[in-house]
Residue, then its C-alpha position, 0 to 999 in steps of 0.5 A: x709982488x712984482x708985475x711984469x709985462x713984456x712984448x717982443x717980435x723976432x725972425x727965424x732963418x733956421x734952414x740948413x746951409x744952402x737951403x734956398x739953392x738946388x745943387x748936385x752931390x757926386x757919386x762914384x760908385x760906378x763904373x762901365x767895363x774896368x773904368x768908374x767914373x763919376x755921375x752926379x743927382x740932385x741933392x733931395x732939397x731943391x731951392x726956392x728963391x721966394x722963401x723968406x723968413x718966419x716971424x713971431x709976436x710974443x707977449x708975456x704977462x709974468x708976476x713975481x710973489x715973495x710971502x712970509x719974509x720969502x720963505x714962499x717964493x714964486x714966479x709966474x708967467x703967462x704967455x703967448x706967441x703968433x709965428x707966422x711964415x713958418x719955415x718947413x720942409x715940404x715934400x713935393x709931388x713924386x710927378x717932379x722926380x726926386x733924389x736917390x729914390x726919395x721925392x724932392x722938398x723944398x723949404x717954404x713959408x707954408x702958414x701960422x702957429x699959435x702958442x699960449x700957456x703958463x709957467x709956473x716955479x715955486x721955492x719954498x723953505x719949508x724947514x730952517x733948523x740948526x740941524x735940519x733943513x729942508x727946500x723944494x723948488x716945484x716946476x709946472x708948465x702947460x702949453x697950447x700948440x695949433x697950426x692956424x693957417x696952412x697953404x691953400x687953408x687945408x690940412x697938408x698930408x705928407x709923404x709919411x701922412x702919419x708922422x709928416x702931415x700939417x693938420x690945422x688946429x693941431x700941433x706942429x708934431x702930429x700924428x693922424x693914422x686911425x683910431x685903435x680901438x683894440x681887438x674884436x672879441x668873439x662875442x663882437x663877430x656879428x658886429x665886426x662882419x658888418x666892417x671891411x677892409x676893401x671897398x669890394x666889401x669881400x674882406x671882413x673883419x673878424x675875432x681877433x683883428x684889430x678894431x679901427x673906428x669907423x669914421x664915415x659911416x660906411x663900413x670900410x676902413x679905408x683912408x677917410x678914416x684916418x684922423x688926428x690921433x695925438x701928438x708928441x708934445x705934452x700936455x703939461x710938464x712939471x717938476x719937484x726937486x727936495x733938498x735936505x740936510x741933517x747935520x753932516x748928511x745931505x739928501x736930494x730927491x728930483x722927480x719929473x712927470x710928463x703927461x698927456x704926449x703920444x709917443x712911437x713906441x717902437x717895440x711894439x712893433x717888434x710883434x710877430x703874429x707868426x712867432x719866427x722871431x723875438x720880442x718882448x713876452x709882455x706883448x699881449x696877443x689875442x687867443x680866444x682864451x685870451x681875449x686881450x685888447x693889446x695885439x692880434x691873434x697870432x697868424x701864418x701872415x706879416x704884421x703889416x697884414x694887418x690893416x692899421x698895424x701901425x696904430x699899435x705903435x702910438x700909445x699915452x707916452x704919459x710917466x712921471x719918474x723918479x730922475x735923481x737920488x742924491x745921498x752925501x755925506x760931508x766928513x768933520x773939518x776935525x777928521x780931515x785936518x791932517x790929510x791938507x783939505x779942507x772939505x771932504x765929501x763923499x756920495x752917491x747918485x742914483x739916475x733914472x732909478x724909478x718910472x712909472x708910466x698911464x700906459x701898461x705897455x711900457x710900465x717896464x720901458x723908461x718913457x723918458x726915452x719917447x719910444x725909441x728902442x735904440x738907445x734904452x736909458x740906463x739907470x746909473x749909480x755912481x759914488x764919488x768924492x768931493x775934495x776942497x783944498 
């Protein structure tokens, strides 16, 4: 076993180009009578000469174990890093204007994170035969993220407080919106009237509206409840990749889990109380007959009527999937001797052919993708040859 022990400090200017300089973009698409002209606005980030750059102390304790003439081999690594005057974007108060209709943000020097956790890789030959062999090589990784200090020691709320807000003692890419407790159900109306969604106390809730936590104690639903709900980084992160070989054929299975991340899944909010529009049929509306805990009932109203609509986006983003199957066959050099090569083989490859995700909401969406609806990840087969001359 090896021992390793290692201490660094580095700094980080990553902001964009000119991102400590206020500056004016041109536009020229207007005009007075027949003649255009050009005008100029403010670019959306303003300068801030007191910016300086973010620095992070990081240790690292590793250990390095070979057992039984290395069929067994593992590397291990424990770590932790302090960065201080992290470098961010913040937005400012719309009071001081803003570019294009959007608040003005200026890079700042804004507080201190702490990262600690482990990981771990594993090889291991667990079959060494003359016409059978087998490999794998397991990957696991955990890591701690929080926010130590902000400005003024308080939690920043952005400007898209649910996906933009710094909360201290949480990761850097949180998310605070309410808590989604579900649907009231009709055996839950008394309970559901004691709670409203107006200070007034004139709009309650009822059968088949979404159930929010109440985390004041006062009855309303309203910004105080609003909390930390989760962020898009995991958990943890592991990895097992197999290599296996039967005389010409050879066989390699990778598969890969992510567990424990929020993410945005976007096609939930393709739901439509009204029914004008498509989406997904697996989207499960709440009906007196069916009393789910998934959507609210069906209504002549937009979604975003719905006091907490948004919180039906964020859900366990959680899978493990099969990423890649890899079948190959090499051809005898005794086959191939009169075609002038040396190494013939011939394969196929099947990519993201199987993910299962915690959530039942994208058991049929790849949550590799982490929410987005855009761009959905194929799954690819593709056969190919290898030619060696």
């Amino acid at each position: 076993m090896k021992l390793r022990l290692s201490w660094g400090k580095t700094g980080n200017s990553g902001i964009m180009a000119y991102g400590t300089q206020s500056g004016l973009t041109p536009k020229t698409n207007s005009a007075f009578q027949d003649n255009g002209y050009t005008y100029y606005i403010y670019n959306e980030y303003v300068g801030n000469e007191n910016v300086g750059w973010e620095m992070s102390n990081t240790w690292d304790l590793g250990f390095d174990i070979g057992l039984f003439n290395n069929r067994i081999s593992a590397v291990v690594d424990l770590y932790q890093t302090k960065t201080t005057d992290i470098l961010l974007p913040r937005t400012l108060p719309t009071s001081m204007g803003g570019s294009n209709a959007t608040p003005f943000k200026m890079y700042q020097n804004i507080g201190a994170t702490m990262n600690r956790g482990i990981e771990v890789s594993v090889n291991t030959v667990n079959v060494d035969n003359k016409n059978f062999k087998w490999n794998s090589t397991l990957t696991f990784a955990a890591n701690h993220e929080e926010i130590t200090d902000l400005i003024d020691g308080k939690d920043i709320i952005g400007a898209e407080r649910i996906t933009e807000s710094l909360l201290i003692g949480r990761p850097l890419r949180s998310y605070r919106y309410f808590i989604n407790e579900g649907v009231w159900q009709e055996s839950e109306a008394a309970e559901a009237a004691k709670y409203f969604k107006d200070s007034k106390k004139s709009q309650p809730f009822k059968p088949g509206d979404i159930r929010l936590r109440d985390l004041n104690g006062d009855y309303i639903i309203d910004d105080k409840d609003e909390t930390y709900i989760g962020s898009n980084s995991p958990k943890w992160t592991g990895g097992f990749n197999n290599n296996f070989s039967y005389k010409n054929f050879d066989l390699n299975v990778y598969i890969i889990a992510r567990w424990g991340q929020m993410i945005d899944y976007e096609l939930a909010g393709a739901y439509d109380p009204q029914g004008k529009g498509n989406f997904p049929s697996y989207l499960n509306y709440w009906t007196p007959e069916n009393p789910s805990n998934d959507f609210p009932r069906p209504a002549q109203t937009n979604f975003y009527n719905y006091l907490g609509y948004e919180s039906l986006n964020y859900i366990d983003g959680s899978y493990w999937k099969i990423k890649t199957v890899s079948l190959g066959y090499t051809f005898p050099k005794s086959w191939i001797s009169k075609l002038g090569v040396s190494k013939l083989r011939a394969y196929v490859t099947a990519n993201n052919l199987f993910s299962f995700a915690k959530n039942h909401l994208i058991q049929d969406y790849d949550a590799e993708r982490g929410g987005s609806a855009k761009a959905p990840l194929q799954r690819q087969f593709i056969f190919g040859l290898n030619l060696d001359f």
